[in-house]
Structure formats: C-alpha cells, structure tokens
C-alpha positions in Angstrom: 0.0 0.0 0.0 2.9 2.7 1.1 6.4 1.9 -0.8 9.0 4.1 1.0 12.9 4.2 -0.3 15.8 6.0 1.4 13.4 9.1 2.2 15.2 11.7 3.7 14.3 15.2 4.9 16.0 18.0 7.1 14.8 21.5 8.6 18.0 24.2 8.6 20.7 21.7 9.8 18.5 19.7 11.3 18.4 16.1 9.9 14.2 14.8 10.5 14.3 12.0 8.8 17.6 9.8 7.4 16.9 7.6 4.8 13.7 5.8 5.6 12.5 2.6 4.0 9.6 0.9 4.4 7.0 -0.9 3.0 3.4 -1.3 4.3 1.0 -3.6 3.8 -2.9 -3.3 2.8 -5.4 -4.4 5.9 -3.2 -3.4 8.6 -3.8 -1.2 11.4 -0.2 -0.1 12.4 1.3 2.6 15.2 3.6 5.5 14.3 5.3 6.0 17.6 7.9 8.5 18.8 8.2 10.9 21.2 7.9 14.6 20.4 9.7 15.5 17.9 11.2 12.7 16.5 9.8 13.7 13.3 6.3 11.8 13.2 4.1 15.0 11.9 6.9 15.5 9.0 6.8 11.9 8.0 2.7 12.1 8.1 2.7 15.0 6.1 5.2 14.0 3.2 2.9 11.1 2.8 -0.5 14.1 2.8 2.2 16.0 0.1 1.9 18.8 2.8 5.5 18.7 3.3 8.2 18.1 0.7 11.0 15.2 0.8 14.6 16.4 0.2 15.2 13.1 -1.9 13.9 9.9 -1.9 11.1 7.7 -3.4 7.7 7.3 -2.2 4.9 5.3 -3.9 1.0 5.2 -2.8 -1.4 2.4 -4.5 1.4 1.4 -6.6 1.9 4.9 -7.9 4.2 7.5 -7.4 3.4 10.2 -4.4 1.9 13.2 -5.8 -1.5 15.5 -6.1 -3.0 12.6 -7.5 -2.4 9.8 -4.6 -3.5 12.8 -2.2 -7.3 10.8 -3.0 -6.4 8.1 -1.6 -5.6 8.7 1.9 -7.8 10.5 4.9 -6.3 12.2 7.2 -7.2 13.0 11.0 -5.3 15.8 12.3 -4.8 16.4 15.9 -6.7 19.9 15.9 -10.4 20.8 15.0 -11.0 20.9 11.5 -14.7 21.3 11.0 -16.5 24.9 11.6 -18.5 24.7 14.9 -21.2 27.2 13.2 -22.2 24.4 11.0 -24.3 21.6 11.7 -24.1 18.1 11.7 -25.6 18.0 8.1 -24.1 20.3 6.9 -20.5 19.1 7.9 -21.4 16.2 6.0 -22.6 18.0 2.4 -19.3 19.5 2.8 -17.2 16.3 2.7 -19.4 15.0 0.1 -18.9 18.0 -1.8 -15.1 17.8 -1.6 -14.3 14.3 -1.6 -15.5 11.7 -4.4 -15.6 8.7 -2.4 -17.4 9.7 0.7 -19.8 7.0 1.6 -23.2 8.4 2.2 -24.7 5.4 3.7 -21.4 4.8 5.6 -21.7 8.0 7.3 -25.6 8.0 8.3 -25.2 4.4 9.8 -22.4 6.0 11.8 -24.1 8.5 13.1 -27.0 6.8 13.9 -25.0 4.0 15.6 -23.7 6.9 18.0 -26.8 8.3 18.4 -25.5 11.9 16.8 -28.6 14.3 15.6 -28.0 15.4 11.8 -29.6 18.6 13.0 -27.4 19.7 15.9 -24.6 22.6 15.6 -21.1 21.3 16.5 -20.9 24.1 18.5 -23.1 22.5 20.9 -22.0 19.2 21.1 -19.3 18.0 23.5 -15.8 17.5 23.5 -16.1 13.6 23.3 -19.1 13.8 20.3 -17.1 16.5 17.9 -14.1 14.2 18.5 -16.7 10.9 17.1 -18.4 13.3 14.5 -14.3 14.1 13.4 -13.6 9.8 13.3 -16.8 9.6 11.5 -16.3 12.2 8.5 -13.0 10.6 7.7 -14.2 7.3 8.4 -16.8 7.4 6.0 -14.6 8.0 3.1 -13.5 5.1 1.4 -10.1 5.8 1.1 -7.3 3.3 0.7 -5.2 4.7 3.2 -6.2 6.1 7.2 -3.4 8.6 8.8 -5.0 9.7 12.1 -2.8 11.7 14.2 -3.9 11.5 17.9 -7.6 10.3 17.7 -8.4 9.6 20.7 -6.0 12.1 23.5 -8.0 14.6 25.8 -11.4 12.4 25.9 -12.6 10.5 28.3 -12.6 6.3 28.6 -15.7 5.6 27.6 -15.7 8.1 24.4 -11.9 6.7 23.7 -13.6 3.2 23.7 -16.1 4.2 20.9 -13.3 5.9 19.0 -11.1 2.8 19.0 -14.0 0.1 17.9 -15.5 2.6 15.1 -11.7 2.5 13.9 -11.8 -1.6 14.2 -14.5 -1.6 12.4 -14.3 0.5 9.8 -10.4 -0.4 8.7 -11.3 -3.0 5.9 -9.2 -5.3 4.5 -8.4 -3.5 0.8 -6.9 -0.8 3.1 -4.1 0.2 6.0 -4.4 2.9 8.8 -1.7 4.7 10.2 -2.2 6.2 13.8 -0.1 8.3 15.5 -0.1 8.3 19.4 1.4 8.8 22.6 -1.4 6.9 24.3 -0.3 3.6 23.8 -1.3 1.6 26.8 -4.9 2.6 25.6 -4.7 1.7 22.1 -2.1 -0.8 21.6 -4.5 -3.2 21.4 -6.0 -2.4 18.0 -2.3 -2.5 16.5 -1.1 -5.1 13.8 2.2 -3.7 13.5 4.1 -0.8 14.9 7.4 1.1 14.1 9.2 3.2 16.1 11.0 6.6 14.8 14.1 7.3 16.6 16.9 9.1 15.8 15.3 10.3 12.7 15.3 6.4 11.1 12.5 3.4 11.5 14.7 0.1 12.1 11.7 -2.1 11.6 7.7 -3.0 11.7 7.2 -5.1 14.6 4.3 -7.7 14.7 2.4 -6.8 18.0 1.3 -10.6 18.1 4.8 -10.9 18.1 6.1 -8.7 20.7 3.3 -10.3 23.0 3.9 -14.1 22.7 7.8 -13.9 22.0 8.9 -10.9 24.1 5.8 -11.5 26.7 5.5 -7.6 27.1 3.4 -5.1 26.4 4.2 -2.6 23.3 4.3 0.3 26.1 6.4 -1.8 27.6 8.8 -1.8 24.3 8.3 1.3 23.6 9.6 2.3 27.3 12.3 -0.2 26.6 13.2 1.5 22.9 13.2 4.9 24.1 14.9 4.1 27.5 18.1 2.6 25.6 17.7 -1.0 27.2 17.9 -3.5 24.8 15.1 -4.5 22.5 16.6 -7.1 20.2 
C-alpha cells in the first residue's frame, strides 16, 4: 500500500528523517510511535504532500506520491478541522462535496449508531461527540489509506472506547491505517504492526502478536524499553 525508499528530509541543519525505508501492507492497522519531535508529523505530512522530501522515493497504491495519490488517503489531524457554526448535516454536504468517495450510507449508519442528531450545531456538542463526529467524517470515506494523528487524547474512557471500535470496524481489508499516538497503553491493542522513529530512522515493523507471545510484554512496555536505551533485540 505505502512503498518508502531512502526518504530523507532536514529542517535548517537539522536532519528529520535519514533515509527511511519501508513498505506497508494493505489491511493493517499499524502505530507511528515516537516521542515529540522525533519527526512523526513531517513523516505524516510528506505522505499528505503537505511537506516536501529532500530526496527519496515514495509510492502510494502502486503509484508514485503526488497530487493525484492525495485521493487516496484520509487524514485525522490532531486539531479541529470542521466549523463549529455548522451543523451536523451540513459538515457532511461539505465532505461530500469535496471528496468523491465519501460513503453516504457509511456515514448515516455511523451517526446513527452513536446516536448523533444530523440537526445539531457542532458548536453545541461536547468534546467527546465533535471528536466521534471528526472519526466519522474521515471514516466514511472510502479511502485506501487512514493517517490519524492522535484520535483519541483529551477524551474521556468511555468516548476513547467508541473511537477505537468505530476504527476496528471501519479499517477494511483493501486498506491500511496509520495512527499516531502517545497513548499507547490505551490503544495498543487495536495494533497489527508498529514502528518506532528514533533518531530520525525506522529500524523495523514489529508484529504486535509478536512482541506479545515472544517478548511477553506489552508494546508500552517496548516502547519504554526502545526509548529508554535497554535492549530491545
């Protein structure tokens, strides 16, 4: 689904990313973890074409990164990105306007499912429903590829629990999610795979099955491990 070889990318002197490959698979849920800056958002956003790659090859679908793969992925920032004036409807007709392959039907079982009124103003719904109402928008486009960038920090447990089955759920096998978090004891559960950027490089995907039966730890627990400097091999 995501073909990356020797990507490389530096701000001023500053080197973000050295020489990445990777290759990711269709059907996968996978975690992009890291701790602040260690160059996750510049990695997500070469892939959106946001940000520009100093050298390096990247291919989406099979086809080389550029304007036209931007159709092919939805992308859940970490900031609001809907205008609280309009409605519930109305945020919808806008993503139907702007994107080809939203799923109508998708979209109003979703929001029935959560029981979210078409008629309300974001304005007045609460933190935990505009942060559902965000999942569901980009959810509900039937995109090949899923980059969602913190979905589920600053809500509470039982709104993270929604957020984390309508992802399960709605991740289908013709198609790969990325999710970028520092939650990871609450969400390491939905994780196939995960990669860990560090020093600017990915060494590997790790298989969380993996990690579980032949490490018998957690992927916090690797993570803590990774980042701490005790060995991991």
């Amino acid at each position: 689904m995501i073909n990356i070889k020797n990507l490389n990318k530096k701000y001023r002197n500053k080197i973000i990313l050295d020489n990445i490959n990777l290759d990711i698979e269709k059907g996968k849920i996978i975690g992009l973890l890291g701790p602040n800056g260690s160059g996750k958002t510049t990695l997500m956003k070469i892939l959106l074409n946001i940000t520009k790659e100093d050298n390096g090859e990247i291919y989406i679908n099979n086809k080389k990164k550029s304007e036209e793969t931007n159709k092919y992925i939805s992308f859940l920032p970490d900031a609001p990105f809907i205008d609280k004036d309009l409605s519930i409807n109305e945020a919808r007709n806008y993503f139907k306007f702007f994107y080809t392959d939203f799923n109508d039907k998708k979209f109003e079982n979703l929001i029935n499912k959560l029981n979210l009124n078409l008629k309300d103003k974001i304005k007045n719904l609460s933190k935990g429903n505009i942060e559902k109402l965000n999942l569901i928008l980009i959810l509900s486009r039937d995109a090949k590829i899923y980059i969602l960038d913190e979905p589920i920090a600053g809500v509470d447990i039982v709104t993270r629990n929604e957020i984390l089955k309508l992802i399960i759920e709605n991740i289908s096998d013709e198609s790969t999610a990325i999710i970028s978090t520092h939650l990871i004891k609450d969400i390491e559960h939905i994780f196939d795979q995960v990669m860990f950027l560090k020093d600017a490089n990915i060494d590997k995907i790790y298989n969380v099955e993996d990690i579980r039966i032949n490490k018998n730890i957690s992927v916090e627990d690797l993570y803590l491990e990774y980042f701490g400097g005790k060995n991991h091999d």
